[in-house]
Each structure stands twice: as structure tokens, then as C-alpha cells.
N, C-alpha and C positions, 0 to 999 in steps of 0.2 A: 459593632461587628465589622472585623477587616474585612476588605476585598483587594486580593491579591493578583495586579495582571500576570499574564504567563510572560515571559523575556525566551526572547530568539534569541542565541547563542550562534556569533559567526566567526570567522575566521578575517583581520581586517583586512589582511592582502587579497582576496581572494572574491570575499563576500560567501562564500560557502557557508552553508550552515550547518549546526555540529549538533545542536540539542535545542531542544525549547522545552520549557517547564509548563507547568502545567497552573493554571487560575487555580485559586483558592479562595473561601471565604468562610469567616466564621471568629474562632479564638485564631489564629495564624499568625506569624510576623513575617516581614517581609524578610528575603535573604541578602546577604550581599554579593557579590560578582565572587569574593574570593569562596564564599561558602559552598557556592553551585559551583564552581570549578572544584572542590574537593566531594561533589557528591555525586557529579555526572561525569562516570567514565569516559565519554568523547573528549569530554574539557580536559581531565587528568592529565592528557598526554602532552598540553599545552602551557607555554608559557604566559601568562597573566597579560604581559603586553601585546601576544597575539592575539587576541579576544576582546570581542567587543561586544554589546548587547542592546536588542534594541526590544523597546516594552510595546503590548498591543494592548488598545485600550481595554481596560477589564468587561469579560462578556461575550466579547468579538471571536473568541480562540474558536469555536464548532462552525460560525456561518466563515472565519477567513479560510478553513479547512477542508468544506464540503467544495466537491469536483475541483479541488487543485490537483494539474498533473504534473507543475514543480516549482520551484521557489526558491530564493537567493535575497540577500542583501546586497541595496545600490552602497558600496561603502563612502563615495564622497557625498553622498546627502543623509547617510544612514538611516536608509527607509527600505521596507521589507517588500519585499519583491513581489507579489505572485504571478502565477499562470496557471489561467483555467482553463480545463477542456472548453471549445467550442460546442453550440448545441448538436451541431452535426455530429462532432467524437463521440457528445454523451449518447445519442440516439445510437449509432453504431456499436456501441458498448455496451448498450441496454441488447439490441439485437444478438451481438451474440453470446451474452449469457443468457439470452431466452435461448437459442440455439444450442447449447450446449445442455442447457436442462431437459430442452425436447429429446435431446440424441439419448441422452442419459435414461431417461422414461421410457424410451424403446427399448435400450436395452435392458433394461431390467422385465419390461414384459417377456423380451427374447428370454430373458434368463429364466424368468420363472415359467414359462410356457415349456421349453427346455429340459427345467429340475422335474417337472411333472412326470416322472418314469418312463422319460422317452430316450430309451436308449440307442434303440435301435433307429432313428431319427435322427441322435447326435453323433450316431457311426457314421451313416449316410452324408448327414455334412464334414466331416471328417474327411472322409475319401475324398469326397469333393474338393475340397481346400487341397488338400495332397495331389490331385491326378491335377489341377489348376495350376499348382507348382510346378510338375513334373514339365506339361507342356510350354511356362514358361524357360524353364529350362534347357528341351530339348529342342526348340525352334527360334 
């Protein structure tokens, strides 16, 4: 059974990175540079000697991927770059999509407390949001 690492695809002036394919393993064959440049449209636009690739060892592609928040090619050692969020960022990013879940669950109780045939309720904060307006307006 093959196992096929995934290949960074970068740009060599630059180190920018254009595509990275994807592990495989099983009946598969390996590809070659020209092949993946005719199959992934970022490469297409490139010329052959613009492009360079660098292999990750087979396995590695899910843990090099989790909390990276970006990544490059060193092109004179050709070695793949990352950058991980720090624990702090991840903590922070955990916070506020619990924050935005919370906000969200509010408002949908507002919403359905709301759809509950209160109309005369949703007039009421109506005016209110309008005559709030107004006095923004007129002072």
C-alpha cells in the first residue's frame, strides 16, 4: 500500500504559498511537479521554474495544520515555515466564539419570546427604538 506525502507548492522568489495537496494512501501513485501544476489551478497561472515544492513527511499534514494562523516557505533552506497562534490568541478566540454563541442564544430566546403573539410588545419596542432615534437626532 502507497503513502503519499502532501507537497507545499510555493512560489521560489517569494516563498509564498499557492497549493498544497493533499496525503494519500492506498492503490495511489505519486505525481509529479508537472502533473500538479496542470491539476491545481493556483499553479496553472505559473511558470514551471517559478515553482518549487517542498514534501511533509507522510501523516504530519492534520497536527502541522491545527492552530496555524499563517505560513510561508524559507526559500534558501526550503523548509516550511509555520506560525502558531500563541496560547493566549487560542484562549482569546475560544472566548469569543463562546461570546458570540452566548449573544446568539439570547437572541433567539428574544426572538421566540417575541414570535409568541406579542404584538403589541413589538409595537411598543418599536416606538421605542424610533422616539431613541428621534432624540438622537434632534439634540
Amino acid at each position: 500500500m502507497n503513502q503519499i506525502a502532501a507537497k507545499i507548492y510555493y512560489l521560489i522568489k517569494t516563498g509564498e504559498v499557492l497549493a498544497i495537496t493533499s496525503e494519500m494512501q492506498g492503490c495511489v501513485e505519486s505525481t509529479t511537479k508537472e502533473q500538479d501544476m496542470q491539476t491545481h489551478d493556483k499553479l496553472k497561472t505559473h511558470d514551471i521554474d517559478e515553482i518549487d515544492f517542498v514534501e511533509l513527511e507522510y501523516g504530519t499534514l492534520v497536527n502541522t495544520f491545527k492552530n496555524i494562523k499563517s505560513y510561508s516557505v524559507d526559500v534558501d533552506n526550503k523548509v516550511f515555515v509555520p506560525v502558531y497562534y500563541t496560547e493566549e490568541e487560542l484562549k482569546s478566540i475560544e472566548q469569543q466564539t463562546q461570546n458570540i454563541k452566548d449573544l446568539n442564544t439570547r437572541v433567539s430566546d428574544i426572538s421566540d419570546y417575541l414570535s409568541n403573539d406579542n404584538t403589541e410588545l413589538i409595537s411598543k419596542i418599536e416606538d421605542l427604538i424610533i422616539q431613541s432615534e428621534l432624540d438622537k437626532l434632534l439634540n
